[in-house]
N, C-alpha and C positions, 0 to 999 in steps of 0.2 A: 472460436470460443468467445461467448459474452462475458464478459469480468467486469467489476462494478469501483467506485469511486466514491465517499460520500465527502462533502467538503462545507465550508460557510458557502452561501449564495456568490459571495464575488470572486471567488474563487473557482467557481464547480467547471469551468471549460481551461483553465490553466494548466497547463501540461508542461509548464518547465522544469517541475522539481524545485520550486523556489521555498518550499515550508521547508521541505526535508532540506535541503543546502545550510538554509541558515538555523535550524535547529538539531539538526540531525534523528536519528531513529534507529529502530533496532537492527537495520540493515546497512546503514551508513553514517559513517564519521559528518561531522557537522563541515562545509564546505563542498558536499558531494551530492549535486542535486539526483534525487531516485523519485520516483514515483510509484505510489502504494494502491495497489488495486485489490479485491479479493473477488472469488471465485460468484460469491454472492451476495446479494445485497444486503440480507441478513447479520452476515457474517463484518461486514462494512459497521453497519452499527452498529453489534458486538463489539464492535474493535473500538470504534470511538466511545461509547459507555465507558470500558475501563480508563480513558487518559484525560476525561472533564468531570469535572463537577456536576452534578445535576442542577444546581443552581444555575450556570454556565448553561445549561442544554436552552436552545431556545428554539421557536420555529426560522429560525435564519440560515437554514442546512439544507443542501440540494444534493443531488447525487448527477452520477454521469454510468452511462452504461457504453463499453467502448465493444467494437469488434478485432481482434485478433487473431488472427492466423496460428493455430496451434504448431503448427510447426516451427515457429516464432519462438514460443515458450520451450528453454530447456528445464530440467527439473533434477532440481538440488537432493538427491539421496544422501548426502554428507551431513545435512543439517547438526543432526545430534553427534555426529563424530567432533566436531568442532569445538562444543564446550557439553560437559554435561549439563550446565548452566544454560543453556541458550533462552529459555524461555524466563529468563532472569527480569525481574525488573528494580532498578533502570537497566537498558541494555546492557548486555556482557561487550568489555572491548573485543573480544571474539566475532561475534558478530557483526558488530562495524566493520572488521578488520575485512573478516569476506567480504561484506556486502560491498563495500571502498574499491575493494582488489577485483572485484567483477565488474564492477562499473567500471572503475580503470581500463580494464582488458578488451573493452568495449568488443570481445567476440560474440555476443551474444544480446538477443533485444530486448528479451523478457525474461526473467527465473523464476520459475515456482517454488515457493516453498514455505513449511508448513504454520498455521498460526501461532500464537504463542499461546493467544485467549484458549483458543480449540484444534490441537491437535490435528485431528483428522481431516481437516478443510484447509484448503490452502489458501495464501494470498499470493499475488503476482507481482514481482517489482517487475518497474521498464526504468530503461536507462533513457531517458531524456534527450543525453545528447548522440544516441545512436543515428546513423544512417538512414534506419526507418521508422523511425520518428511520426515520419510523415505516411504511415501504413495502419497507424491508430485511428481508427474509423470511431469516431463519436454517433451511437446508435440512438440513444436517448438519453435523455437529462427532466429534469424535474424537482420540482419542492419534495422534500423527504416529509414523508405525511404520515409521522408517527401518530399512534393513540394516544391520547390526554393521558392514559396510566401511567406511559412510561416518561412523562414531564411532570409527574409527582415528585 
């Protein structure tokens, strides 16, 4: 499976999980580094649209396209049993709470599950400090080459 990445330029091949660590996110407590991918690349700048300013938005944004082993990815059918709130903003302590405890458990590489922006598309965490780590194939990378509209 191709899952996607969009990040600033000096960041876009970083794969420790160092943004999420030190700031945390809707899937993990702040000290837990995850890494946030989604199904598409579309759905990547959906996601970042909701959490900058447009003023903030600049052409300084690359993206990363990894390969993944779907048998890699488990998939989270719990999501909404965990809080009704999940798609809360700022995140629900609910959601850290899983997202911390699955890192921790480190049984598994990658979790699926579902957007908050869009429901029906998923995004993909990987735990960083898993074992296969090093099974994340970087396919493509490139400047994110939005239309001039969407930098109005």
């Amino acid at each position: 499976m191709k899952i996607y990445r969009v990040t600033k330029k000096e960041f876009v091949k970083d794969l420790t999980g160092e943004g999420a660590r030190l700031y945390g996110g809707r899937w993990n407590k702040k000290g837990r580094p995850m890494l946030y991918f989604s199904q598409h690349l579309s759905l990547c700048v959906l996601e970042m649209l909701t959490r900058i300013d447009f003023e903030f938005l600049s052409e300084d944004y690359a993206f990363i396209e990894v390969e993944i082993a779907d048998k890699l990815i488990i998939s989270s059918e719990r999501v909404t049993s965990i809080s009704k709130n999940w798609r809360a903003d700022p995140p629900t302590f609910a959601t850290q709470e899983f997202g911390s405890k699955w890192l921790a458990s480190e049984a598994n590489f990658a979790l699926s599950v579902p957007s908050a922006v869009l429901p029906n598309e998923l995004n993909i965490l990987v735990n960083p400090n898993h074992k296969l780590i090093s099974k994340l194939k970087i396919t493509n990378s490139g400047k994110l080459d939005l239309d001039h509209r969407v930098l109005k």
